[in-house]
C-alpha positions as CSV (number, residue, x, y, z in Angstrom):
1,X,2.0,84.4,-155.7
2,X,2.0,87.4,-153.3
3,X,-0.9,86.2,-151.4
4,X,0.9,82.6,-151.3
5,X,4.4,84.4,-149.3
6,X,1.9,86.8,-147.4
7,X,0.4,83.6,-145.9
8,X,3.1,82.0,-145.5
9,X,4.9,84.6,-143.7
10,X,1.5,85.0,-141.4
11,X,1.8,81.8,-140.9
12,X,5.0,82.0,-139.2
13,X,4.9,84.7,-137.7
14,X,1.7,82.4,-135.9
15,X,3.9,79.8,-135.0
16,X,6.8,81.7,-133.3
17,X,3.9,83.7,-131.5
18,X,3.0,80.2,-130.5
19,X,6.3,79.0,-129.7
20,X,7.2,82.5,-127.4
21,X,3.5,82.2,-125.4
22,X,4.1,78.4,-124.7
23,X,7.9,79.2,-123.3
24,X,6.7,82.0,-121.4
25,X,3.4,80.0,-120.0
26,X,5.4,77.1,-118.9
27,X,8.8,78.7,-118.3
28,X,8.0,82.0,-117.8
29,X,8.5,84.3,-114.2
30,X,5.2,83.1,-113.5
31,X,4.7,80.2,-115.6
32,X,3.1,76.9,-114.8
33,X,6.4,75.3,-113.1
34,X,6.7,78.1,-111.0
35,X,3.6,77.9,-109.8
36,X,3.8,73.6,-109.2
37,X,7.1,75.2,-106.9
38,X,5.3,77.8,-104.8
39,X,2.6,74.9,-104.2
40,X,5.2,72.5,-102.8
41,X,6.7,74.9,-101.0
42,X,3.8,76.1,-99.0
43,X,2.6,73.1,-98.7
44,X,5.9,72.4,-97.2
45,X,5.6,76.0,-94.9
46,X,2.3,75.1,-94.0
47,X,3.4,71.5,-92.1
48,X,6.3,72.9,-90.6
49,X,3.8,75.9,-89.0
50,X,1.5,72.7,-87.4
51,X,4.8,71.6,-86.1
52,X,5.8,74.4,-84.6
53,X,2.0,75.2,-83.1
54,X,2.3,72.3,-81.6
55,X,5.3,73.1,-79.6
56,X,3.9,76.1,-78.7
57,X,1.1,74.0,-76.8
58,X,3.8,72.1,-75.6
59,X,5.6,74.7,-74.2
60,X,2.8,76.6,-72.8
61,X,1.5,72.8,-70.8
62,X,5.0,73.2,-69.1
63,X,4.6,76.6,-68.5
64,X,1.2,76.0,-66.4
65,X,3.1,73.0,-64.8
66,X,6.2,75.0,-63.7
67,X,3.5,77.9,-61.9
68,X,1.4,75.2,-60.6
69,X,3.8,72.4,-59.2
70,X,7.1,73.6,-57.2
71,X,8.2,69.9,-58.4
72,X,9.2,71.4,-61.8
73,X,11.5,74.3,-60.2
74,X,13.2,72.0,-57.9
75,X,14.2,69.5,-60.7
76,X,15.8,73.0,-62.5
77,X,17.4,73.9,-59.8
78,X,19.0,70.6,-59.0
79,X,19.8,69.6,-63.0
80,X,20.9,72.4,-64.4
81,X,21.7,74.9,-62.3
82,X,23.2,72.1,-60.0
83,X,21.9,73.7,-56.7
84,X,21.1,71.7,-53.0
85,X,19.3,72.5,-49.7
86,X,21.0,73.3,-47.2
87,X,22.8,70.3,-45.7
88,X,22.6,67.7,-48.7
89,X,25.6,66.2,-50.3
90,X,26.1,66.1,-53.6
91,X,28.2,64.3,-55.3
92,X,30.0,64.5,-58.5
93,X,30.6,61.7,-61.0
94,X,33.4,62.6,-63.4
């Protein structure tokens, strides 16, 4: 009869071991969900960083353009900074 509660208290014991490690394996600080999270979100980092690598080509193509064509400057000048040569007109449309 003593053998029959020490097993059956080992026993137990076993399955709220059991039950604790699964919680903590799946829910756990770094648990199997957590992990499934960190890989979606660098997998989600890592296509934004090809994104912006490719604007920095972009940008430095129409940084070589600006030094090698005066064209580039001009059209700055004229659109944005809304600057003319010396006797044009310009005109405003409001």
């Amino acid at each position: 009869m003593v053998v029959d509660i020490k097993r059956t208290i080992s026993r137990a014991l076993f399955l709220v071991e059991l039950a604790i490690f699964s919680w903590i394996y799946f829910f756990g600080l770094h648990g199997f969900y957590n992990l499934i999270e960190l890989r979606s979100d660098s997998d989600r980092i890592e296509k934004k960083l090809v994104c912006k690598k490719a604007d920095i080509a972009m940008l430095k193509e129409q940084i070589i353009a600006w030094n090698v064509h005066s064209f580039y400057k001009e059209k700055m000048a004229r659109e944005q900074l809304q600057m003319a040569r010396n006797g044009e007109l310009i005109y405003y449309i409001k």
